[in-house]
C-alpha positions in Angstrom: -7.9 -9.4 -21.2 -4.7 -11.0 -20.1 -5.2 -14.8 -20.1 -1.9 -16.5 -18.1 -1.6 -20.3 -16.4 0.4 -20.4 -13.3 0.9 -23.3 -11.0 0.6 -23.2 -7.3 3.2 -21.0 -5.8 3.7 -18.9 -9.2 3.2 -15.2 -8.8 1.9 -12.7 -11.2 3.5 -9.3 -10.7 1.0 -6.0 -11.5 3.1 -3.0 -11.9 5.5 -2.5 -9.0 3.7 -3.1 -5.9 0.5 -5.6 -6.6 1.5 -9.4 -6.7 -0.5 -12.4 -6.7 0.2 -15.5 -5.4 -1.6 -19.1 -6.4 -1.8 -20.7 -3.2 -4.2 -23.8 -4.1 -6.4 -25.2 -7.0 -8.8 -27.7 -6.1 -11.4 -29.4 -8.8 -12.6 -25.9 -9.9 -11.4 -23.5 -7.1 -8.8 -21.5 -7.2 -7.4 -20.0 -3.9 -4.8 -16.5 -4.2 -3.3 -14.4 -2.0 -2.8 -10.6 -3.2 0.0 -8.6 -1.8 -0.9 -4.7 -2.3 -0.4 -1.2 -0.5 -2.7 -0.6 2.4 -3.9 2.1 -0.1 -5.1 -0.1 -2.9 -8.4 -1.6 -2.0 -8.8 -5.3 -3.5 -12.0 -6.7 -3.3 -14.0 -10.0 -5.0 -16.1 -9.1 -7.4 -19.9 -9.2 -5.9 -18.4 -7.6 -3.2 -17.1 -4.5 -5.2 -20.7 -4.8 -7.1 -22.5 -4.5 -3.8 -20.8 -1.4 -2.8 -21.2 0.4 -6.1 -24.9 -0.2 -6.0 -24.9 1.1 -2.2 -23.1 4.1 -3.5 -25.8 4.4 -6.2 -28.5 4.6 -4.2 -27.1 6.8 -1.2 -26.0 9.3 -4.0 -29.9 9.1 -5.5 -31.0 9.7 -1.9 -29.0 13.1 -1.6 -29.6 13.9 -4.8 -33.7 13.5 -4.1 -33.3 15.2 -0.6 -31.1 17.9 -2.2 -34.4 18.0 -4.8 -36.9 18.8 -1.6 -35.2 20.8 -0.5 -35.0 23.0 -3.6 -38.4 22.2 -4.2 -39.7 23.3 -0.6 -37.4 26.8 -0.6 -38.8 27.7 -4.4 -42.2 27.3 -3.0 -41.3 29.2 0.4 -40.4 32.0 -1.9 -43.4 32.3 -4.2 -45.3 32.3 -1.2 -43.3 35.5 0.0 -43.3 37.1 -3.4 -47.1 36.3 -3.5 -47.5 38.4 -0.5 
């Protein structure tokens, strides 16, 4: 991890095209704009957290829907091979 100190207005450049800005500190806040492509998606922590786990369990619920259905044509088909 990079650890830098920058006063308010100092910028921190990330490759060519992220830069961010100190815009306040106050007590123990910290306020910082971020200046990216539309394409990069920046996002507070919890908030990135939040979606992974949402992404986690829609991809289980597929998965286990994906599993019935497997399930329920297996069974389909012993049933005609049992006939």
């Amino acid at each position: 991890m990079l650890i830098l100190s920058r006063k308010i207005d100092e910028k921190i450049k990330i490759g060519n095209d992220i830069t961010i800005t100190i815009i306040d500190v106050r007590g123990d806040q910290v306020k910082i704009g971020v200046e990216a492509p539309k394409n990069v998606k920046v996002f507070r922590q919890e908030v990135f957290n939040a979606i992974q786990s949402e992404n986690k369990a829609a991809l289980a619920s597929v998965e286990e829907n994906e599993n019935k259905k497997a399930i329920n044509a297996v069974s389909a088909l012993s049933k005609l091979l049992k006939k």
